[in-house]
N, C-alpha and C positions, 0 to 999 in steps of 0.2 A: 370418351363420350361424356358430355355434359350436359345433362337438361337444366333447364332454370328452375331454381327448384324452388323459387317462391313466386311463380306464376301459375296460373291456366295451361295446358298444353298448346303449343301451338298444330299447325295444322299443314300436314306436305299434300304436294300436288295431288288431284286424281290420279285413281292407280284402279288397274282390272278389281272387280266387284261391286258391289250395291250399293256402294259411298265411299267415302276419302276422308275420314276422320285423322287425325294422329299418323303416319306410317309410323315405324318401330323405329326398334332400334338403331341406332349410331355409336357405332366405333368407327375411326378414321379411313376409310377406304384411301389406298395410298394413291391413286390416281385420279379423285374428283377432288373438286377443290369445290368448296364450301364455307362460307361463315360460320368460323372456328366455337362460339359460345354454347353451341346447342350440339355438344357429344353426348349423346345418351343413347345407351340401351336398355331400353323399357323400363325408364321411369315410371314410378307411379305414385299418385298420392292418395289418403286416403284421407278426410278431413270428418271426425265427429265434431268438434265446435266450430260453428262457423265465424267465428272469429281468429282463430288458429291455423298457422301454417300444420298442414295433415303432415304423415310421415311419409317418407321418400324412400325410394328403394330405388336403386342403379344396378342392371343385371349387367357384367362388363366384363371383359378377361381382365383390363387395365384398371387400377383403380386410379381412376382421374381424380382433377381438381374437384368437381363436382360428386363423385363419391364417396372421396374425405367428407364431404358437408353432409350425407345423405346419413338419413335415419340407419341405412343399411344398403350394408353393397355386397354382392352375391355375387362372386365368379364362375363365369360361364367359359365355355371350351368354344372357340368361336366354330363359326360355320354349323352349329347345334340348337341353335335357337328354335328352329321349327321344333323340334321337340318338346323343347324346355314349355313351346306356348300352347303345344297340343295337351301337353302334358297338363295345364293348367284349365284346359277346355276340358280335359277328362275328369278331373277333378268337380268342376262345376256342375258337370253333369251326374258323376257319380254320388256325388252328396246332396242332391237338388238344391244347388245356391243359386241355380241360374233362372232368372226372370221370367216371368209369362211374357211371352212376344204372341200373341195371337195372330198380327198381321202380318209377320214374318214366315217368308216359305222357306225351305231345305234343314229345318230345324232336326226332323229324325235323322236326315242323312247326315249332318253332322255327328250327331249324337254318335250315328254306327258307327261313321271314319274315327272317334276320337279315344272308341272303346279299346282300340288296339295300344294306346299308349295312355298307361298308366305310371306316375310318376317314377312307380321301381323300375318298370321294362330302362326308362332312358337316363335314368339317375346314371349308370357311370359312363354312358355315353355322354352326357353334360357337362358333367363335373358338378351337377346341383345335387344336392342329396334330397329324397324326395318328401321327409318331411318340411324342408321346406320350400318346396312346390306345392305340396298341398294348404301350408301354414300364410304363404304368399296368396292362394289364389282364395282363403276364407277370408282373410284380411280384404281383399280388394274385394268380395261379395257381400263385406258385413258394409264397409264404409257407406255413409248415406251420400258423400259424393266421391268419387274418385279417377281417374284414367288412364289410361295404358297407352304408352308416346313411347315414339323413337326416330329413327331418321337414316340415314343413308347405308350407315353400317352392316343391318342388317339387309338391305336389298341386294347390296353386291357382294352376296353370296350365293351359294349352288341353290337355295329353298330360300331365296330372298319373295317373289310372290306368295309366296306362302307364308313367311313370315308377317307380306303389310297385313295379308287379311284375316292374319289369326288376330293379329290386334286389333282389329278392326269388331271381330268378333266376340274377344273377351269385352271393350267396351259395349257392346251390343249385349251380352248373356248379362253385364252386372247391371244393364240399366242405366248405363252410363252415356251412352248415344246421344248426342244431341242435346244434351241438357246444362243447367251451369252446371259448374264445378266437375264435368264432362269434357267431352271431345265433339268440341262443336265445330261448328262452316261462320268464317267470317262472310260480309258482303261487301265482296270491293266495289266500292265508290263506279266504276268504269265497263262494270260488266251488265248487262242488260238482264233482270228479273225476270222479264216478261219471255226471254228463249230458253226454253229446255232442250238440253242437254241429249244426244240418242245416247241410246244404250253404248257401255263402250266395249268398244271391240279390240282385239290383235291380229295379227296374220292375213288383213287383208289383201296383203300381199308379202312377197317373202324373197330372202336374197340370194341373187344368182347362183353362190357357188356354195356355201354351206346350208343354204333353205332355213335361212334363221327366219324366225318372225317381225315384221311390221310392228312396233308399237308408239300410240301418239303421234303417226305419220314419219317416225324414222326407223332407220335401220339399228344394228346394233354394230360400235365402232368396235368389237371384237372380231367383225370379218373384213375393213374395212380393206389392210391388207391380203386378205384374198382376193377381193374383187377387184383393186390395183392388179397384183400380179399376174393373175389369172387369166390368158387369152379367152377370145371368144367376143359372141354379140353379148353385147353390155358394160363390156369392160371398162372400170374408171378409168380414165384418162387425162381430166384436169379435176383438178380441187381448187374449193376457195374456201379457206377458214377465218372466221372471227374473233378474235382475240384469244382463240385457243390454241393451248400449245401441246395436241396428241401425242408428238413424240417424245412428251414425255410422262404423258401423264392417261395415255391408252394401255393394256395388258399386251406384256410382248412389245414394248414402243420399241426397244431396239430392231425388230420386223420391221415397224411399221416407219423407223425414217427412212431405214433404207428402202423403203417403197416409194418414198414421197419423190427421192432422187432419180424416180424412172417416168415421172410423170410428164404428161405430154407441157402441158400446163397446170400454174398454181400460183391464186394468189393470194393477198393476205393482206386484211383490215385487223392493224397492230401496229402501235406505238412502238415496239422494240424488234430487232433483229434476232430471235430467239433461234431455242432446237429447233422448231420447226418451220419458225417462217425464213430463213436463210433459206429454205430449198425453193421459197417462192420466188417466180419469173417478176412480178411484182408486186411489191411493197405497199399499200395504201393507207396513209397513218391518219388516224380520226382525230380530229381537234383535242385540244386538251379537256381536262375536265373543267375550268373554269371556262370553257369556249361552251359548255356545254349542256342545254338543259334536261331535267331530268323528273322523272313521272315511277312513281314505285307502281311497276304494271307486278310482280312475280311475287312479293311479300307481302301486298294487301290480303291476298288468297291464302297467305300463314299466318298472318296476325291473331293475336290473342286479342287483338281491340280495333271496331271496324274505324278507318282514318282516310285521309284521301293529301295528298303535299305535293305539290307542286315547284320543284326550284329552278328558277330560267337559268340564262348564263349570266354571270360577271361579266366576260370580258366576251365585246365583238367576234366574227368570224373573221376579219377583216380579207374576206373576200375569197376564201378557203371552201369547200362545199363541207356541209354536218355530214355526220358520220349517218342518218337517215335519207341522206341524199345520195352517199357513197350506195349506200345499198341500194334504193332504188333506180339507181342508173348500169348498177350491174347486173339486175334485175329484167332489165328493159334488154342488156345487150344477152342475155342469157336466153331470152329469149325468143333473139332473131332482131329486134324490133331496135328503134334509137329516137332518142326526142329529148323531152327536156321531163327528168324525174318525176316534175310536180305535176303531170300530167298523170302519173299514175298513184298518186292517192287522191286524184282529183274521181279516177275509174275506181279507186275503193269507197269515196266518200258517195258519189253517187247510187253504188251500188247498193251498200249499207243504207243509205237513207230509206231508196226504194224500196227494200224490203220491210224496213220498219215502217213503212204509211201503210203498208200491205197485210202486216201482223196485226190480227184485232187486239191481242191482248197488249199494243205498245200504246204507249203515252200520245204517240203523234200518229195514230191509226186514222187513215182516211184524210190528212193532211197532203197540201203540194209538197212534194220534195223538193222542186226548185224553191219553193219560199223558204224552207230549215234550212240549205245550202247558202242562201244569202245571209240567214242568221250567225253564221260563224263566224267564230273568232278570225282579225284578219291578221295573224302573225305566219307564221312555217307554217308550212304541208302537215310538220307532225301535228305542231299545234293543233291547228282546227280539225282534225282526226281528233285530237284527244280531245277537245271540244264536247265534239259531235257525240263522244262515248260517254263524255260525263254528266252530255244533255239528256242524255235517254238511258242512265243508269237511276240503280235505287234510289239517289235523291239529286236527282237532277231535275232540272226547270222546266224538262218536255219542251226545250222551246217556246218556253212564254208560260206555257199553261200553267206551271208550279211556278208565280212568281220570286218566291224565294228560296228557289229550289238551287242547285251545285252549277256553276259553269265554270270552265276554265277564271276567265276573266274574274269572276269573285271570289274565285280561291287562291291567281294569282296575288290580288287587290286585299281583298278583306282577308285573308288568312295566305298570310306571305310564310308562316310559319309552317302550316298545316291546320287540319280542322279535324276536330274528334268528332266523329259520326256515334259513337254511343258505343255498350256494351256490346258482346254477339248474344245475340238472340236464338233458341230454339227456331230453324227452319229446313228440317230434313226433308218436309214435303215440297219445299225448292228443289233440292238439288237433287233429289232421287230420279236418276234416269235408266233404271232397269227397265226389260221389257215388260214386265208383269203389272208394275207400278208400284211393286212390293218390297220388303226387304230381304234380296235371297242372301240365307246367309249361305249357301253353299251351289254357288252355281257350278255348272257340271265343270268346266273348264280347270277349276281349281281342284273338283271332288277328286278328276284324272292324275291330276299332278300331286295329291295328297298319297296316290297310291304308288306314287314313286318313291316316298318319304317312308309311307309302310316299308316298301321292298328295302329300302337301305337300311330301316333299321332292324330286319329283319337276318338283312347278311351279317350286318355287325354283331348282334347279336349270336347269331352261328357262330364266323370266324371268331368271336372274342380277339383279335388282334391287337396289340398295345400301341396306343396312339402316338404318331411321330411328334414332330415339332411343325406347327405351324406358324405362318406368319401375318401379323395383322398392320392395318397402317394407322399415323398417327399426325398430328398438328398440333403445329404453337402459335398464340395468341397472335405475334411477331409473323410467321410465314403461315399466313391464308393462305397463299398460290403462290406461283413460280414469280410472278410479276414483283412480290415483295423481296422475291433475292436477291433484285438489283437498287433495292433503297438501303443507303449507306444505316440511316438510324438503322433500321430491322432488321438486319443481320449482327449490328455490334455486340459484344458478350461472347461467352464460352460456343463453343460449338452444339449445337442442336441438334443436328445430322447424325444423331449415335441408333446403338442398337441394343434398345431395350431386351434384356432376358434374367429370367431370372437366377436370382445369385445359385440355388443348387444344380442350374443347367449352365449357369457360369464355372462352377467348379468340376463340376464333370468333362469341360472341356478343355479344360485348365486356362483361364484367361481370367485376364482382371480387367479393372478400368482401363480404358485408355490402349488396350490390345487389338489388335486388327482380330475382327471373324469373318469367313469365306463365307454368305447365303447363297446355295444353290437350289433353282427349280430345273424340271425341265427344260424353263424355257431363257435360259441361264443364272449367272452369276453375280455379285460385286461383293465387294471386298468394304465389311464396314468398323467401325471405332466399337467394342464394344460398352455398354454400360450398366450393367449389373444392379436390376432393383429389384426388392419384394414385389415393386406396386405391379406388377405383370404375375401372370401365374405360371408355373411349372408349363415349358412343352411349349409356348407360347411367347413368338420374340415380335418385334414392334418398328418399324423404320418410319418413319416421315415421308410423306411424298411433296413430289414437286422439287427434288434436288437432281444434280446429277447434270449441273452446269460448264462442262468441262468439254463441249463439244466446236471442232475451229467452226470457223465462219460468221461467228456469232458477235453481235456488237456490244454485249452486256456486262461489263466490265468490274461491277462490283461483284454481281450474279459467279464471273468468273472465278474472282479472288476465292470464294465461299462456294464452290464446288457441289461438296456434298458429293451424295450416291444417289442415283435413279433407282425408288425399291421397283419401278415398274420393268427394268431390267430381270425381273425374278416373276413376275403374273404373267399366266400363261390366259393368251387370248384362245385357247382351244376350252377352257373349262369357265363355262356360262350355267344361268339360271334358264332352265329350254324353256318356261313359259314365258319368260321375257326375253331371252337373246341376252341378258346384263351379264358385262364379264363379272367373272369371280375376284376381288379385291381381297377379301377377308377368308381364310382361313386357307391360304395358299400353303398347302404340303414344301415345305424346304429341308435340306441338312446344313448342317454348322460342321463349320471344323476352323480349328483355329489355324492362321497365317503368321508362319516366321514361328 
């Protein structure tokens, strides 16, 4: 895990609670693929001079590149995090370092849930010692600015919800919320100021065979293979995936290809013949990236600096349909209907308009919407969608009315590079979309699930049982995703593909460098290179995901040569986080035993 540690925090998606500051912690989950630079678990800074980078602190099993650089790195027992952050909510409270929130509701009930975990209850449940749990959480309540960040690592774990929102909440109790030198909300360029947000919800609806929960309007790809295999009304039957490659990179993928192989139909928008789209009936490959242009719609919303870039294509389509048209016509045939694509963001651009003439609080409130539909830009379908979004975003031209306001056209024109929109600005009364209108720090939702984290640490506690070996996953600068095992430069050099553990749990099983060890879960095996370092802790071993290229039918040739092992061969898609359905990644129960 590596946060930047000489920036601002950046900022992950909405997630269940009262805001989306920071999510936590990031250690490598072995089956998401992500932009390798920001591994961190619960970085934090504290800055007294504001001219000075504050000190940093990395709570991590692994001590990354970014830990070496950090003021202080603190290993943690993965899958314990929830602890380790109640524990530091206990702390705040029990010493009163935590801020007057007056507008803030569930403040007592917090206070009750966080009374049960006191740094010593969970200290050897962590591996944190709990003076400094307590020594960590004054530091971060004295700083006059500071913030608590992380990122995927922690979510795809068993008390992953629980983890974004305790961070969520120490930046909240130190005063940190929203402010500089905080954990603030960028404003992307493309999003509309003027719509709030409803409250957000899960479980709107729930899936067929395990009754997991709905969240963000998807399912959770840990029962994906159930509901393949499973007869009955509802049963999947075709799939179409998007540049992803599940089987190798879902918990249990070895389940889930061989599910893919029973499908009625499947098909698949991807440049290569991979694990998984070799099982597709057909193939649909999207223009290359110089054929293709491009709009940062998903990291303006993480930015640490509001910005807005624009890049067309290089090179012609020369008569090939975009990878926005591929989908819109699958779209169409999905469901039921056939015509020609642009017809249907012609029915989103109309729809969108009409509602924005119709919203008082919009820019173009009370306007014709066929006059804004002729003001568009006349390039692609996507184009003038993103037009239309940039027209009626925070600093767009409302269609005339902000003469020198953002449109497509001036940002492609006048800022070919991109355009800095300015610092982030305190704006928590934009984004708060609770029911109350308030900041709950403890909606019941979570308060329920917090009592699941009592119960566990309560049996652990009892059993006192000595902790197996788990395993956590990892990335190199070089292998982002599966995609990069088939670029000759990015796999050149030594092998990557090994298994971190450390040297005294190397010597107990007797292996050196360069020796095969067997990892087994439940939900099987492989057989990896071992690599023996300190920078891992006792108990705790490490694999890379996105390997494990070694399957026929496949057309990836470099990908082939450089193999590797699938650590998703060993995550079991039965152990989820139940308030999200998120498989478990990180701290998956294994045994070792050496091979040969």
């Amino acid at each position: 895990m590596r946060p930047h540690v000489r920036r601002p925090p950046r900022h992950p998606r909405p997630r269940p609670g009262p805001h989306r500051p920071p999510a936590h912690a990031r250690r490598e989950p072995p089956g998401v693929e992500r932009e390798p630079l920001l591994r961190a678990r619960f970085p934090w800074t504290a800055q007294s001079d504001p001219g000075a980078r504050g000190k940093v602190t990395v709570v991590d099993p692994r001590r990354t590149r970014t830990a070496a650089l950090a003021d202080e790195h603190v290993f943690i027992r993965p899958s314990t995090d929830a602890y380790f952050l109640m524990a530091m909510v206990h702390t705040l409270f029990a010493e009163n370092l935590a801020v007057d929130l007056p507008d803030a509701a569930g403040l007592d009930e917090l206070r009750d849930i966080a009374a049960g975990f006191a740094p010593e209850r969970v200290a050897d449940i962590t591996g944190v010692p709990a003076d400094a749990v307590r020594r960590t959480a004054r530091e971060l309540a004295a700083a006059p600015r500071a913030a608590v960040y992380g990122r995927i690592g922690t979510c795809t774990q068993a008390f992953g919800t629980l983890n974004s929102w305790l961070v969520d909440v120490l930046n909240a109790l130190t005063g940190n919320l929203d402010r500089p030198g905080g954990a603030m909300f960028p404003k992307p360029a493309h999003v509309p100021a003027y719509r709030r947000r409803k409250p957000f919800r899960t479980g709107r609806w729930r899936s067929r065979v395990r009754d997991l929960p709905e969240a963000n309007g998807e399912l959770p790809v840990a029962t994906l293979a159930d509901e393949i295999e499973t007869p009955g009304e509802g049963q999947v039957r075709a799939l179409i995936t998007i540049g992803g490659n599940p089987a190798l990179s879902a918990p249990n993928s070895a389940r889930l290809d061989r599910a893919f192989a029973g499908l009625e139909f499947m098909a698949s928008i991807d440049p290569y013949l991979n694990e998984t789209t070799r099982h597709a009936h057909v193939v649909l490959p999207p223009p290359r990236p110089v054929q293709t242009p491009h709009y940062d719609i998903a990291l303006t919303g993480l930015a640490v600096r509001n910005y807005a870039r624009y890049s067309p294509p290089v090179l012609p389509l020369d008569g090939r349909p975009s990878e926005s048209e591929i989908l819109a016509r699958l779209a169409l045939l999905a469901s039921g209907a056939d015509g020609d694509p642009a017809a249907l963001d012609d029915m989103i651009i109309t729809s969108t308009l009409g509602k924005a003439v119709a919203h008082e609080g919009s820019p173009v409130h009370g306007r014709d919407a066929g006059e804004l539909r002729a003001m568009l830009d006349a390039g692609t379908p996507a184009e003038r969608r993103l037009d239309m979004m940039l027209r009626l975003g925070p600093y767009g031209d409302a269609f005339g009315a902000v003469p020198d306001g953002l449109t497509l056209d001036r940002l492609r024109t006048d800022h070919p590079h991109g355009i800095d929109l300015g610092a982030l600005e305190p704006r928590l009364d934009e984004v708060l979309c609770t029911a109350s209108g308030r900041l709950e720090l403890c909606p019941p939702a979570l308060a329920a699930d917090a009592a699941r984290l009592r119960d566990a640490l309560e049996a652990a506690l009892e059993t006192a049982a000595p902790a197996g070996t788990v395993l956590i996953g990892r990335r190199h600068l070089r292998s982002n995703n599966s995609w990069l095992h088939n670029v000759p430069e990015l796999v050149r050099g030594s092998n990557t593909c090994t298994l971190h553990l450390h040297p005294d749990d190397a010597a107990r099983l007797g292996v050196a460098a360069g020796d095969g060890v067997r990892v087994t879960s439940r939900a099987g095996s492989v057989e990896a290179v071992a690599e023996p370092t300190d920078a891992i802790m006792p108990g705790v071993v490490s694999l890379p995901h996105g390997w494990g290229h070694d399957r026929p039918g496949t057309r990836t040739g470099v990908a082939r040569r450089h193999a590797g092992v699938n650590v998703n061969a060993v995550t079991d898609e039965r152990e989820i986080d139940p308030a999200s359905g998120t498989a478990v990644f990180n701290g998956v129960p294994v045994t070792l035993a050496r091979v040969g």
